[in-house]
C-alpha positions in Angstrom: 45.8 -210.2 171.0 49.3 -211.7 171.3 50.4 -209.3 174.0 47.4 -210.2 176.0 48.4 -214.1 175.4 51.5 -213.0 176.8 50.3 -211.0 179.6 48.1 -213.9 180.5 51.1 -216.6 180.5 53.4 -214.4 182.6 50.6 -214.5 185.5 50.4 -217.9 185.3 54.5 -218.5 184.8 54.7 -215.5 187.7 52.1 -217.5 189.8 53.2 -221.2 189.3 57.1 -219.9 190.2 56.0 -218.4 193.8 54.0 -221.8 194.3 57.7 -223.5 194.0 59.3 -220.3 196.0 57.2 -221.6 199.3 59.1 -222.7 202.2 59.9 -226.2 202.1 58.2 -229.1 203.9 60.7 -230.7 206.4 59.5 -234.4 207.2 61.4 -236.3 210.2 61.1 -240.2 209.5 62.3 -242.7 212.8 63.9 -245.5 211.2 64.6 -248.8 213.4 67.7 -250.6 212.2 69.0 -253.2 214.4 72.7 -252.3 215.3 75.2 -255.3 216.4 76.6 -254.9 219.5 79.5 -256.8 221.0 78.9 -258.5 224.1 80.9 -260.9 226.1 79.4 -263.3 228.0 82.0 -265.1 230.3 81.2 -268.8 231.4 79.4 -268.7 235.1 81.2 -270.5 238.0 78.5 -272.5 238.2 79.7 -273.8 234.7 83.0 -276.0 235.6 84.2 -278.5 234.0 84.1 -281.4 236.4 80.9 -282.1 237.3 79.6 -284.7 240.0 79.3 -287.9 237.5 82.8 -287.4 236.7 84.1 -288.0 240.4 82.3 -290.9 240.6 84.1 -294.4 239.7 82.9 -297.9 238.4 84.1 -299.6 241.7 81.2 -296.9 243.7 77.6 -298.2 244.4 74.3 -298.0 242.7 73.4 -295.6 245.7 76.5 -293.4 245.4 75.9 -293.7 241.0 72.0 -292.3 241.6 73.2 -289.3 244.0 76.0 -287.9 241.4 73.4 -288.3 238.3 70.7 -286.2 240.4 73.8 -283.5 241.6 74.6 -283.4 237.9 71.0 -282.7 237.1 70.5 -279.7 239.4 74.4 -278.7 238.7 73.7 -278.5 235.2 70.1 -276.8 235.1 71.9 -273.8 237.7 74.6 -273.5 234.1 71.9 -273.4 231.9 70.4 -270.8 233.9 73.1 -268.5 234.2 74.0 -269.0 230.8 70.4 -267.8 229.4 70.3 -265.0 231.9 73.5 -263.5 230.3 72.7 -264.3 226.3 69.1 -262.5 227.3 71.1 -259.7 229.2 73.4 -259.4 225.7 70.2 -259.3 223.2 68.4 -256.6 225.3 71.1 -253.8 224.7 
């Protein structure tokens, strides 16, 4: 009786072993990490520093006053522009 006790847990010791022998299962896993980048956004021409207000002086018109504020307006939105075009530019890479 004990050798066939011991017949019957070498099967299953043999047969549980060459389950574990089996080749192994290789998984590939895509993980998405954001990675910083440097980027260097350099100021447009379009941004100076003088703009059209700042040419203007008290001694000018009303007229002359309303021209520079709308030539600031336009000068300013054309930065702004540029600007966001090259920080969208640096976030897509």
């Amino acid at each position: 009786m004990w050798r066939h006790d011991m017949r019957l847990n070498s099967a299953i010791l043999a047969l549980a072993l060459a389950g574990c022998a089996g080749k192994p299962i290789i998984e590939t896993k895509i993980v998405d990490r954001p990675v910083p980048v440097f980027c260097e956004v350099t100021l447009p021409a379009e941004c100076k520093d003088a703009y059209a207000v700042d040419k203007v002086s008290t001694k000018d018109d009303m007229l002359t006053l309303n021209r520079a504020l709308r030539s600031e307006i336009y000068e300013r939105s054309a930065c702004e522009v540029m600007l966001r075009a090259a920080v969208k530019g640096c976030n897509k890479q």
